[in-house]
N, C-alpha and C positions, 0 to 999 in steps of 0.2 A: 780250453777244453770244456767248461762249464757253457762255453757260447755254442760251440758247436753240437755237445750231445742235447743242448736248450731247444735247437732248430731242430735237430731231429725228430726230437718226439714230440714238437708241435706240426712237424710235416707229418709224420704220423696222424697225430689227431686231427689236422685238416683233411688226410684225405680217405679216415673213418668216416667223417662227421660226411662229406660228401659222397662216398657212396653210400650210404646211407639216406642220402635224399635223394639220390638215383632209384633207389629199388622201394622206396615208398611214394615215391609218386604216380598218381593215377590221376583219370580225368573222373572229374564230377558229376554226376548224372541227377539230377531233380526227378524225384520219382512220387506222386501224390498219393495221400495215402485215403482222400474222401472219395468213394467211388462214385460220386456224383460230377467228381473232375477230372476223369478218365485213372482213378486209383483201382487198384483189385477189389470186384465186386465182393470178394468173401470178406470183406472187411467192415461192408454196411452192416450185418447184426450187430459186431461188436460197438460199432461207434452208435447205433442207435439203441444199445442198453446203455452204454456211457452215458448219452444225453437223456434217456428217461429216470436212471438215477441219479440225476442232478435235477431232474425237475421238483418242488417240491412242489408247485401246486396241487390243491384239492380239486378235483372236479364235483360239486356240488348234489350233480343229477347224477351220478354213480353210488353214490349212497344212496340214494331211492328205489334205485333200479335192484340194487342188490342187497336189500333190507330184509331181515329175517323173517318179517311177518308177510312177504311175497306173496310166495307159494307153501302152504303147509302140507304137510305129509297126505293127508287125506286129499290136497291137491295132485300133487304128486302120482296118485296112486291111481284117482279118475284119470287123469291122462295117459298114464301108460296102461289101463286098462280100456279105454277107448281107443286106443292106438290098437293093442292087442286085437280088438273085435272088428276094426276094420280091415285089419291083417287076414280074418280068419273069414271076413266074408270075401276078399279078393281072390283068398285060395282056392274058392267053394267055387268061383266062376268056372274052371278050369275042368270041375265033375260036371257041370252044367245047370248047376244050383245054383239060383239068384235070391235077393233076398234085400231086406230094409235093414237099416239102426237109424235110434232114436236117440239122439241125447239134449241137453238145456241146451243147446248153442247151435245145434244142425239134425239135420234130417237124409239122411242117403238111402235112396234106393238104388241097387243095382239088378236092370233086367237083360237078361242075355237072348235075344229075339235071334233064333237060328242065323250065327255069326254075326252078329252087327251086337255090339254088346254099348247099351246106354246105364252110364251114371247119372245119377240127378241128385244134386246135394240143394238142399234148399236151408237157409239161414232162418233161423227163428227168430231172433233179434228186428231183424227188418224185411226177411218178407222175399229176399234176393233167391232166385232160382237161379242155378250155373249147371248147364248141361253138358257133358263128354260123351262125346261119341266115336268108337272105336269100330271100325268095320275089317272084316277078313279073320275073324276069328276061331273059325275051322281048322 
């Protein structure tokens, strides 16, 4: 009695354990995950913060370039107030007002000759004229 109810529930447990490897079996598929090897392109950001936070190198010339005594405020300030003024003579062409600025680095004149509109910036440093010319301005 102890032989046969033995076989039983080991024919039982053989043929759990096999279907059980029936219904978990699947085919393998290799799928890469570097989008440089045909893996999904949304994946290159992450792998290349991965790899810039393992970098520890310093770049030398990055500390120079972004060093506090750069640019200071009063830098700063010339620049986007020179940006500003040639903003404000670009707008003036459009009434048919032309006009110059002058600053330590360049020279622009803009003259608007009945549609044919010329810029002339000229470099003070070396002397370079660079001339644009825009015609159909009517």
């Amino acid at each position: 009695m102890k032989t046969k109810t033995f076989l039983q529930h080991a024919s039982w447990c053989l043929l759990g354990l096999g279907s059980c490897a029936l219904i978990q079996a699947t085919e393998l598929v290799y799928t890469p995950i570097n989008p440089s090897f045909g893996g999904n392109p949304l994946n290159g950001t992450w792998l290349l913060n991965n790899a810039q936070a393992q970098n520890d190198f310093d770049d030398p010339d990055l500390k120079n370039r972004t060093s506090a005594a750069g640019t200071s405020a009063l830098d700063r300030f010339t620049a986007q107030l020179q940006s500003r003024l040639l903003g404000q003579l670009m707008d003036n062409i459009s009434t048919g007002n032309t006009g110059s600025l002058s600053t330590d680095a360049f020279i622009v004149n803009v003259v608007d000759d009945s549609g044919q509109l010329t810029i002339e910036v000229t470099d003070r440093a070396t002397g370079e004229l660079s001339e644009i010319k825009v015609n159909g301005l009517n």
